[in-house]
N, C-alpha and C positions, 0 to 999 in steps of 0.2 A: 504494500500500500504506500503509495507517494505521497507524504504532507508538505507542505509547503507553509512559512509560518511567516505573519506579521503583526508585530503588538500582540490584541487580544485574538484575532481572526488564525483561523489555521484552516488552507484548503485541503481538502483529502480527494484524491482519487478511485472511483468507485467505478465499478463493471455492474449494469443493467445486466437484466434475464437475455436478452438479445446477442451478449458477450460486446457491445459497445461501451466505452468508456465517458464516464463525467464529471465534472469536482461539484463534491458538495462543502458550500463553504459552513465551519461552524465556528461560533464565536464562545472564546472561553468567559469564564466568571466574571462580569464587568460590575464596574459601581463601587461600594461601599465594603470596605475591608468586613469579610462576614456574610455578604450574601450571596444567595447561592442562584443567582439569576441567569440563565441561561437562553439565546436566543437563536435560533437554528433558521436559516437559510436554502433551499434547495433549488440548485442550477438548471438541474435537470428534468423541470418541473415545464419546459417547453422541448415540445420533442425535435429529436430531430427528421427535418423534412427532406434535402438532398442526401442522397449515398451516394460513394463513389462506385464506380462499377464492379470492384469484388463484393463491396458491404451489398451491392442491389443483384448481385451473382449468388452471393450467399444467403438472401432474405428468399429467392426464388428457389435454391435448391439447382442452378442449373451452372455455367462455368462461364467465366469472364469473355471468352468469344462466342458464344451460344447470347449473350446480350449484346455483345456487338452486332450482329449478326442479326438480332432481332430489331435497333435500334438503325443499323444501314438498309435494312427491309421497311421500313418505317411502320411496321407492329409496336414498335415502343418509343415514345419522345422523348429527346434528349436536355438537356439543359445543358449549353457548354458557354463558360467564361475562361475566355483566355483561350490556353490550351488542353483546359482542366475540362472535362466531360462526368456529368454529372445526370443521376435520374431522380426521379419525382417520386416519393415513395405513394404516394397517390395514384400516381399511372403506374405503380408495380400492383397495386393494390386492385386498379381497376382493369390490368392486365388477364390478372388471377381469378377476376368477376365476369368475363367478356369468355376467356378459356373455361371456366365449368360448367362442366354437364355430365349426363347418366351416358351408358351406352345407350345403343342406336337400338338396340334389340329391346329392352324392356325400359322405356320411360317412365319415367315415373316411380320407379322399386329401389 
């Protein structure tokens, strides 16, 4: 675990269920010699919206050129600043909603 300390505040780094990383910042004892006041912070409390292409290869379950490859077929939209290429976890999400279905043989079951 990484802290990182300043005065009272000490950020810690923390791994979500997803295996993505975030600091949660928490603040030590402030105030008055004796209380025990304590005030907590959490960074991670906005999610995160772009992945880069293994985090959006690993959220699908499928491999970094199999999303290229989807995103050069234009089945998935890209986000690119710079040179940096980036996906929408929304269009993976809406990706995932668009491809589900029953077999062809018994709909419905």
């Amino acid at each position: 675990m990484f802290e990182w300390r300043k005065g009272l505040a000490v950020a810690v780094r923390v791994q979500n269920p997803h295996g993505f990383f975030y600091f949660q910042t928490k603040y030590k004892n402030s105030g008055r010699r004796g209380m025990k006041r304590k005030a907590f912070l959490n960074i991670a409390s906005v999610e995160k919206r772009l992945y880069t292409l293994p985090e959006g290869a690993k959220y699908l379950g499928r491999s970094v050129w199999s999303i290229r490859e989807l995103i050069w077929h234009g089945k998935l939209p890209r986000v690119k600043v710079g040179r940096r290429v980036h996906v929408d976890v929304r269009d993976l999400e809406e990706f995932v909603r668009k491809h589900k279905g029953y077999n062809d043989e018994n709909p419905g079951s």
